[in-house]
N, C-alpha and C positions, 0 to 999 in steps of 0.2 A: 568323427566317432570316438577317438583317443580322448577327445577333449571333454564330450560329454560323458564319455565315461566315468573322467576324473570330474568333474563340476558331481554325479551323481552320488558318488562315493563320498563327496566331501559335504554334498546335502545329507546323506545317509548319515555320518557320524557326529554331525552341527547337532541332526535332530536324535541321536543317543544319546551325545549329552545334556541338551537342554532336557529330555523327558526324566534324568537320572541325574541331578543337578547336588545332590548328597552322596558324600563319600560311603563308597562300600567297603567292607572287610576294615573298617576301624574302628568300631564297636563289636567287643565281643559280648556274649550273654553272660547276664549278674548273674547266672546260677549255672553251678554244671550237672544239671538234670535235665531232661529234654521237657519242653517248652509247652507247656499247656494253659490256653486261655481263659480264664473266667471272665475276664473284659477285655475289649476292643476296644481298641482309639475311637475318641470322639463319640462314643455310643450315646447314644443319651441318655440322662442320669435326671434327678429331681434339681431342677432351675439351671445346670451347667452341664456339657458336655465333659465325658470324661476323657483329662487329658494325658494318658500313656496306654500302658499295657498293664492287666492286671496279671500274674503269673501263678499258675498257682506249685502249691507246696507239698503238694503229698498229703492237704489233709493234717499237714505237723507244721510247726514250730523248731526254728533253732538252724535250717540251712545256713550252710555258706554263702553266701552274697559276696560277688567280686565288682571291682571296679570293671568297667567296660573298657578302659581307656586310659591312660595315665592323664596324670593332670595332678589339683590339689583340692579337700575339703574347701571350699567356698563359704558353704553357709549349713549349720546343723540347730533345727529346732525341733524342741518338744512340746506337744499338747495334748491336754487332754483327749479332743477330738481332733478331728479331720485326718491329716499324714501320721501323728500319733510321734512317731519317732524317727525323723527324717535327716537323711542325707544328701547332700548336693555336693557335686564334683564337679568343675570347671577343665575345659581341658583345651589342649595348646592351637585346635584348630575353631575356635571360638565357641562350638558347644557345651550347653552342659546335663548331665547327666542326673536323673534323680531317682532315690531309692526309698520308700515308705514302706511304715503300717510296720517299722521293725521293733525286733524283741529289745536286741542291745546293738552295739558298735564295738569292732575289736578292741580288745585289750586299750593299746595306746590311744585309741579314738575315745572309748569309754572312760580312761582318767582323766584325758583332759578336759570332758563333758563334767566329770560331777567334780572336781574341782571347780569349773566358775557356778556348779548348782549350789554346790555348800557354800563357795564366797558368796554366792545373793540369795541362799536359805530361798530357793526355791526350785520345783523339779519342773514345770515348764521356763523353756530359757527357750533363748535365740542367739547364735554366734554365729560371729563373720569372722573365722580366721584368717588371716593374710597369705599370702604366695606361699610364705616361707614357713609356714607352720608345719600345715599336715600333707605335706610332698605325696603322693596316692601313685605307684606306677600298675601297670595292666595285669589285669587278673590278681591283686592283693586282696584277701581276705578283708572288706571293712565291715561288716556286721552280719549280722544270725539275722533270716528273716523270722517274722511276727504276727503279729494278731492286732499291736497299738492301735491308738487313735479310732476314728470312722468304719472301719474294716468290719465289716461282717464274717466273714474266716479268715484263718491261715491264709497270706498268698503275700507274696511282692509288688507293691507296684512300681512300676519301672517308667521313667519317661525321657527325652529327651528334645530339650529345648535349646533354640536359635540366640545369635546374642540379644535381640529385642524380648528374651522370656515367652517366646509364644513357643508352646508342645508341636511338636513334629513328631506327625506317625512312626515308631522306631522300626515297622518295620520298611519305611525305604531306605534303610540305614542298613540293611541286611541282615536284620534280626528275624530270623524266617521260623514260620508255624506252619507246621504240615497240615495242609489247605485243601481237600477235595471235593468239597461240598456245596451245593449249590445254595444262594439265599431263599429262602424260601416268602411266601408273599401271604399273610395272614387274611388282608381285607382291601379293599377298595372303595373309595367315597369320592361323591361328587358334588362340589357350591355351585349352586346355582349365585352369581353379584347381579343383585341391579334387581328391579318393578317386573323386568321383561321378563327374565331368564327361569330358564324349566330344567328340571332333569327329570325324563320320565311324569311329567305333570306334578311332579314335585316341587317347592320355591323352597324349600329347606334341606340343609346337608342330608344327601340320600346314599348309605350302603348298596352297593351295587352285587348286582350275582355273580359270583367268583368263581371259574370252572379251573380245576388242573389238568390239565391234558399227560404231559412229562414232568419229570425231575425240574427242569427251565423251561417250561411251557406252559400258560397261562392264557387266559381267555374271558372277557366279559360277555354277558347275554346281551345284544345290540340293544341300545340305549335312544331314547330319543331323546331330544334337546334344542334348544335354544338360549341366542344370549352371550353373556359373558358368565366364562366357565373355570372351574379350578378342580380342581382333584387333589386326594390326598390317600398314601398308602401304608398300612401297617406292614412291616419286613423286619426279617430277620437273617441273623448266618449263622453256623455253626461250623467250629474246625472239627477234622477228624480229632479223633480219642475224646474227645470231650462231648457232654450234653448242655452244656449252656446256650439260653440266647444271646447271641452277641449283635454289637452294631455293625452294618453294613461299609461299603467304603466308598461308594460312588452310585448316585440315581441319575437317569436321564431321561426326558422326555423328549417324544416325534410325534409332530402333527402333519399330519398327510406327507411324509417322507422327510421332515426339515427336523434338526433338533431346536428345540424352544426352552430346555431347561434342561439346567445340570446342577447334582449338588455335591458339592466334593470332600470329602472328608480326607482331607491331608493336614491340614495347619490352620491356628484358631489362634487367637488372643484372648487371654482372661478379661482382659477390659468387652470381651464382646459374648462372654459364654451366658452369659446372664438370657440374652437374647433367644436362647433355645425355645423358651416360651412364648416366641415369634413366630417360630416353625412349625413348632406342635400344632393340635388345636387341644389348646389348653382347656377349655371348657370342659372337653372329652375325656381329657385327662382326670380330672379332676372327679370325674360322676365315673367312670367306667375303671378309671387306673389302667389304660393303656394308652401307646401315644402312637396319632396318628399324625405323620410329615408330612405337610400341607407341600403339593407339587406348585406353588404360585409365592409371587414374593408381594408381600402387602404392603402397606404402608408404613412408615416409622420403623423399617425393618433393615438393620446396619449391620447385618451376620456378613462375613466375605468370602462366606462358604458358595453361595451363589454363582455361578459360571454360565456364558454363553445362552443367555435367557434371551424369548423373545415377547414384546408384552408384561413383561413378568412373570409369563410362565401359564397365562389364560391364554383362553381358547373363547376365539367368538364366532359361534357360530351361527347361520345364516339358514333361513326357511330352504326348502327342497334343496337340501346340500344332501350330499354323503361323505363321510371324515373317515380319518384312520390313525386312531391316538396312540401312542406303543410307548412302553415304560420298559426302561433297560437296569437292572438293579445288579450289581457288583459287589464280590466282596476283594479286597486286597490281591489276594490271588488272579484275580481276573475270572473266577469263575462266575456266571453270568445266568441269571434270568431275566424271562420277559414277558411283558404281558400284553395281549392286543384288545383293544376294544375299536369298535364299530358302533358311528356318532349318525344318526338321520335327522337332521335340518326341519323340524316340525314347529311353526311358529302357532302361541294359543293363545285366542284375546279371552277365553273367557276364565281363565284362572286367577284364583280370588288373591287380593292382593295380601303382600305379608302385612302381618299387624306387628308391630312394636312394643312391647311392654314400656309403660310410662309412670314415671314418678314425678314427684314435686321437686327435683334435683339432677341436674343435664350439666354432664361434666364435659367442660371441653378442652381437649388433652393437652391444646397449646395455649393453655393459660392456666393459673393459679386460682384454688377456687377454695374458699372457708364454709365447712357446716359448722353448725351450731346449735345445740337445743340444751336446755337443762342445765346440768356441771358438766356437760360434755362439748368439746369442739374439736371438728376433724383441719390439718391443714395438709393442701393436698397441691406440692411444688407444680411448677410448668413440666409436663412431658412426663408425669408422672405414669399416666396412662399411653399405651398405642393407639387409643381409638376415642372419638365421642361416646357416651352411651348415658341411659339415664340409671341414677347409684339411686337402692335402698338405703334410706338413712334415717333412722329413729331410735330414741333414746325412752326407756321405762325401767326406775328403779336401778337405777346405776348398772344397765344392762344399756348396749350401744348396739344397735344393727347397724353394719356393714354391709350391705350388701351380701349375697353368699360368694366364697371365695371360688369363682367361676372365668376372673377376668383378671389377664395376667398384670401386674404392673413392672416398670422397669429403673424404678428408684423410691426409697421409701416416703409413705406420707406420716404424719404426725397426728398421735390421738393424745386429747388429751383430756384427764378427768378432775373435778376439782372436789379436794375431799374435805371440805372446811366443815362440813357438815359432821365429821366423824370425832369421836372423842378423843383426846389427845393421846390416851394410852391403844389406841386401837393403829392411830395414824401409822404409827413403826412399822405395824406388821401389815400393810394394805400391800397389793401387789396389782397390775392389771395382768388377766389372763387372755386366752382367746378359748371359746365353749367348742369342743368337741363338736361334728357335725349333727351328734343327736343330743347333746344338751349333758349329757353323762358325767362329762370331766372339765374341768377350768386347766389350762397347761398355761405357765407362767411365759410371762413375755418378759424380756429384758426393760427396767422403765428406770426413769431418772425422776426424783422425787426435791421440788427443789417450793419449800414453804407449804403450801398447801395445793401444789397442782403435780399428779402423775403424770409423765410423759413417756409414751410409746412410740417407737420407730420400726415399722412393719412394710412388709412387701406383700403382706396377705389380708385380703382382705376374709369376712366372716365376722362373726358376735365375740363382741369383747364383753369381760364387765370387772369389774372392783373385787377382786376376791382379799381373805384375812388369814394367812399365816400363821397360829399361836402356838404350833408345835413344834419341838426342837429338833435339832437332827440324831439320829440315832448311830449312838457307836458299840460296838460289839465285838471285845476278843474273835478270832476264826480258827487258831491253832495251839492258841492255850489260854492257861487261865493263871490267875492272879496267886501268885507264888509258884510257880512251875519253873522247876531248872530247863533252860534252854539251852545246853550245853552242845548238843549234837543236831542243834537247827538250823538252819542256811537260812530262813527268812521268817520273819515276823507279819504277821498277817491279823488287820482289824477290818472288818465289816463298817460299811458308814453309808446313812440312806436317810432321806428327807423327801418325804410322801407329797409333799404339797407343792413349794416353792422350790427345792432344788439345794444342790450343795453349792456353795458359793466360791468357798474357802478352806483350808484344813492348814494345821500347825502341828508338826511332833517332834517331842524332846526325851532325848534319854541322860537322866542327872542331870537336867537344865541344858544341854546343847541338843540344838535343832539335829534334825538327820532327815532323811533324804528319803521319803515313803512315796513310793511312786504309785497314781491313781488310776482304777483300770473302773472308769465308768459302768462298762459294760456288767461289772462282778459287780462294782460296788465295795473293792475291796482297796486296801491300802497296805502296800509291800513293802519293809526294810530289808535289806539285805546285809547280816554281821558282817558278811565279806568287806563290807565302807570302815571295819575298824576304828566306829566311831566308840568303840567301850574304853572306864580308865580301868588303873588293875585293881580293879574288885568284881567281888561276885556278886555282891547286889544291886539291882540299879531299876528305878523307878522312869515308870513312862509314862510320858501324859502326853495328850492326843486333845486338841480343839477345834471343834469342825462351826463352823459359820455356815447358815443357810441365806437364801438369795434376800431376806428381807431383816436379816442381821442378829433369827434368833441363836444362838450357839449353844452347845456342849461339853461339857468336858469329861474325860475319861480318864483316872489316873489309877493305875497299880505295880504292884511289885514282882519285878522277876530275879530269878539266880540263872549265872553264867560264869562260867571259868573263863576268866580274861584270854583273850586267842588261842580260843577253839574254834575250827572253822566246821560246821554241821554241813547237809547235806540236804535235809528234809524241810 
């Protein structure tokens, strides 16, 4: 008895730590205001899971943001989009920490940023400072959170990543959100695979009738079936104090009492986030704008989110059976819903078989395959696609169908168009776009132009075609005007926008030296800041601004202002 005692206790605390296998109470929280979500780990987001905590901010701008942890600045970049203005801290127990979407970086962090901005006269950069540079110990003030980059509001995003770079949910790190809420379950669908398979006499993806009984109680109207079967569920969570939809943290499927699928939202690789459009069913996505988690793993599908599957996560069921499918949905907290559905075994010969939509072009995903028509030719690498299927592909008037953008890809293919036909003064300004879903708008593709052939590299499929650029970008004082003393202004502010092709590039100089105008896509606006004490000692001083759009036409913008050398403004 003594002995199994101790054999039990010692099984007992093996499996505490292996479920708890990340240090607790050694990250503290970047912000010291209590904790509220706009995003969850891993939520799904458009092509990639999202990998941290989105935090939000009161709605403001300008928080304190701490280190979580001592350690050192690692790596600090800025860009236009994405993180916007980001920090990374490295710390002694191999993690590291990441902090976006900020306004600035303290004091000593913030000179030795625009110091290497002004030595390379440019405001997006990327540094790697060493061990010994930027020393960061616990709870240190390193930047004001922001709005930068990607961010649609005010908020932090926060994440925490393993030495291999892959996000680790921060909160099994002990970064706790007050949690009561159950997930809630929006919809329920069911594939029929294969010539045989039915749901309800249906051969195509069929929404099923969704009852709520309780808060975590769920229920389908019993279903009849046959075949090889998969299912797929819309869900959602919410934390207390907050109304956003947030992602879940763990789904799991039971076929007649056994589990056969789990999906677990703790840790991801960027080499694999891409893949979300595996999971989805992206078709659905794409026509309705919401996304349904397909409960079944397919084919060419290398997500490692996957756990304890059986089959892959189908269900085959068999004539005069009776089943009992249950779906267990999780948020972090452990608070839990479930749903039951009730399967009857009905096999039907006389259900008409599904038809295929057919083209003159059958893509097969494990090979390389060339279209061609016109001045246009698509090249489309091995494994570009998940699946066989047959692509729309016609070419009229330097207009290219694609296919509609319906069917996900997982590496880009190659368009390319040949513009020899074009006059030489037009050539400059051609650009390839892709057409809005109703034809409305041309949106510029990124294209490499090399003699007379455009090239496109795209993950989307849809209508391309050759559009022509002729207008230049447009620049616009936003807070004064040409001769205006600036004596009591903290920032310099011009307007800058290019309706067709996009801004490319921008240069500004005050008395011939460059200075440091930081770009807020989202305004369209372009900020100096006098505090950079880029002025000499006079009072008058002339600025020019040159802004480059994406197909090289340019602008320039040059006037006079007065300022009393070191005054520092406000406004």
């Amino acid at each position: 008895m003594w002995q199994f005692h101790h054999l039990f206790l010692f099984f007992l605390v093996q499996t505490t730590i292996a479920q708890n296998s990340y240090p607790q109470d050694y990250f503290n929280s970047p912000l010291d205001i209590n904790l509220l979500l706009s995003g969850t780990f891993a939520e799904l987001r458009s092509n990639h899971f999202h990998s941290g905590l989105d935090i939000k901010t009161q709605h403001r701008e300008g928080l304190n943001v701490y280190t979580a942890a001592k350690g050192y600045i690692s790596r600090i970049k800025i860009s236009h989009f994405g993180y916007g203005k980001a920090l990374y801290i490295t710390h002694p127990n191999g993690y590291t920490t990441v902090y976006a979407h900020l306004k600035k970086f303290s004091p000593i962090i913030e000179a030795y940023v625009k110091q290497r901005q002004y030595n390379d006269e440019s405001f997006e950069i990327e540094l790697f400072p060493d061990i010994s540079s930027l020393p960061i110990n616990t709870n240190d003030i390193i930047a004001y959170s922001g709005n930068t980059g990607g961010s649609g509001g005010p908020h932090l995003h926060f994440e925490i990543r393993d030495k291999q770079e892959r996000p680790i949910n921060p909160m099994l790190f002990g970064i706790d959100i007050q949690d009561s809420k159950k997930p809630q379950i929006t919809s329920i669908y069911a594939y029929p695979i294969g010539e045989n398979a039915h749901v309800n006499l249906k051969k195509e993806m069929t929404e099923l009738r969704l009852k709520k009984h309780t808060d975590d109680r769920y229920s389908i109207e019993n279903i009849q079936a046959f075949g090889k079967i998969g299912f797929g569920i819309e869900t959602f969570d919410r934390q207390d104090l907050a109304a956003n939809k947030n992602g879940v943290s763990n789904i799991q499927t039971h076929y007649n009492g056994n589990k056969n699928f789990e999906l677990d939202f703790k840790r991801f690789s960027f080499n694999e986030t891409k893949h979300l459009n595996r999971l989805i069913d992206y078709e659905y996505y794409q026509n309705e704008k919401s996304r349904i988690q397909k409960l079944f793993i397919e084919q060419n599908n290398p997500l490692s989110l996957y756990k304890n599957h059986i089959d892959n996560g189908y269900l085959r069921i068999e004539d005069s059976t009776a089943s009992v499918y249950k779906i267990q949905i999780k948020d972090y907290h452990g608070n839990n819903t479930q749903v039951t559905l009730n399967i009857n075994g009905i096999e039907i010969d006389s259900l008409k078989k599904s038809v295929t939509k057919t083209t003159d072009f059958f893509i097969q995903a494990n090979q390389a395959t060339s279209l061609e028509k016109e001045n246009v030719s698509v090249s489309i690498p091995t494994n570009t696609f998940y699946d066989d299927f047959f692509i729309d592909f016609n070419v009229v008037n330097d207009t290219l169908t694609l296919h509609q953008n319906v069917v996900a890809l997982q590496k880009n293919l190659i368009i390319n168009f040949d513009i020899s036909g074009y006059n030489d003064l037009d050539k400059n300004q051609l650009f390839i776009g892709r057409l809005s879903k109703y034809g409305k708008k041309l949106y510029y593709v990124s294209a490499l132009k090399k003699k007379n052939i455009l090239t496109a590299y795209t993950k989307t499929l849809g209508t391309y075609a050759v559009g022509i650029d002729n207008d230049k970008p447009i620049i616009e004082p936003f807070n004064f005007f040409k001769g205006k003393w600036l004596s009591k202004y903290r920032f310099l502010k011009i307007k800058i926008s290019d309706e067709t092709s996009g801004i490319k590039s921008y240069r500004a100089t005050i008395n011939g030296a460059w200075i440091l105008m930081e770009y807020d896509y989202k305004k369209n606006m372009l900020t100096y800041d006098f505090n950079d004490e880029m002025m000499t000692n006079e009072t008058k001083y002339k600025l020019k601004v040159i802004v480059i759009d994406n197909v090289g036409n340019s602008s320039t913008f040059e006037t006079d202002f007065y300022r009393f050398w070191g005054e520092h403004g406000a406004g």
